[in-house]
C-alpha positions in Angstrom: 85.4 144.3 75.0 82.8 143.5 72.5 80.8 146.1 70.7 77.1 146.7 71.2 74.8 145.7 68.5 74.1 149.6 68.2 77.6 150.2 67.8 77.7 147.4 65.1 75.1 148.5 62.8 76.1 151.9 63.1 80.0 150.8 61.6 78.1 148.3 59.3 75.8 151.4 57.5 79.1 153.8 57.4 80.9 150.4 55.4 77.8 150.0 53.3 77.2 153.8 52.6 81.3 154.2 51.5 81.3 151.2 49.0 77.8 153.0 47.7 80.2 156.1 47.1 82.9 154.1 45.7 81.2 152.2 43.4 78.2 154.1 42.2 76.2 151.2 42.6 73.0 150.7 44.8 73.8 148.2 48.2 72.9 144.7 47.9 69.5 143.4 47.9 67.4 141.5 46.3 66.5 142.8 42.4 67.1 139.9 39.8 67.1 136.1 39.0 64.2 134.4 41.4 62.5 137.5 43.0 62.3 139.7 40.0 59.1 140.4 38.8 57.9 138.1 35.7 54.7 138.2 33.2 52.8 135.0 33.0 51.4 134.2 29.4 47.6 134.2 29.0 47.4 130.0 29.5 49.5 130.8 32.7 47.2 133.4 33.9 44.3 131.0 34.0 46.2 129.5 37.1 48.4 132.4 38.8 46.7 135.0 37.6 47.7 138.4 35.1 49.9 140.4 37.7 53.5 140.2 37.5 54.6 138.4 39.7 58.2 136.6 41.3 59.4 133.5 39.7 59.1 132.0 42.6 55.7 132.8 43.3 54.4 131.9 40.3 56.0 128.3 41.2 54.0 128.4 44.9 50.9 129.5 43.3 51.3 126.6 40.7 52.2 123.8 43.1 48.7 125.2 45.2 46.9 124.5 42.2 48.5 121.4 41.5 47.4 120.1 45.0 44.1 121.1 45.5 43.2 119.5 42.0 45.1 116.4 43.2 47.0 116.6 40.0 49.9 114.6 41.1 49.9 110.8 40.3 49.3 108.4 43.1 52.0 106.2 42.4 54.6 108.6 41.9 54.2 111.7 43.3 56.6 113.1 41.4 54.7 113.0 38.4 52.2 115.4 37.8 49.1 114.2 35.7 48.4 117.6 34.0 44.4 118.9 33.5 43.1 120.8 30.5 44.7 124.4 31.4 48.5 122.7 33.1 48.4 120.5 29.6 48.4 124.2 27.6 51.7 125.0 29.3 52.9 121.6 29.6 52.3 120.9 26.3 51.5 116.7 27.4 49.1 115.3 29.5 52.0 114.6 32.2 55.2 116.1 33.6 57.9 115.4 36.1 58.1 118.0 38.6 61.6 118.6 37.6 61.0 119.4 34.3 58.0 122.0 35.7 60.0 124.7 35.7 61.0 124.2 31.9 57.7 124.0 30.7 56.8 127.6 33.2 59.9 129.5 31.7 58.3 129.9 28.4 55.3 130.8 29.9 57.1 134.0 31.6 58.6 136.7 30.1 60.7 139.3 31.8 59.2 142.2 32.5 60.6 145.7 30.4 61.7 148.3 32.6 
């Protein structure tokens, strides 16, 4: 007979609670890589603003800007033709979007804590 969902989450949180004991270490969840938080630089707050923020925020809220200035070329759209505050942190007038993220790392620094 199959268990009830109930009955499930209840075994699920006892599991999750013992390997807390066991190990000393918090459950899972997310805390590093993408979603921890991130400082832009002061060129990078022009677009995404000073808050810290998610990595991968700070890629949305980039790619927004991106498209509402119409920034990427109309040929290939892969290419982004960069404006007067993208060229500070691309450091050229244009950019692949591949290499985007390259350009946005040293533009974020990790925050302390």
């Amino acid at each position: 007979m199959a268990r009830s969902a109930e009955t499930r989450g209840k075994s699920e949180t006892a599991a999750a609670e013992k390997k807390v004991k066991a190990t000393a270490k918090p459950a899972g969840g997310a805390r590093g890589g993408i979603t921890a938080p991130v400082t832009p630089s002061a060129d990078l707050a022009e677009i995404v603003g000073k808050d810290d923020l998610p990595r991968s925020e700070v890629v949305s809220k980039v790619w927004a800007y991106i498209k509402k200035h119409d920034l990427q070329d109309a040929k290939d759209r892969r290419q982004i033709n960069a404006d007067d505050k993208l060229e500070k942190i691309f450091g050229k007038k244009s950019a692949s979007m591949f290499e985007m993220n390259k350009h946005l790392s040293a533009h974020l620094s990790a925050k302390k804590g």
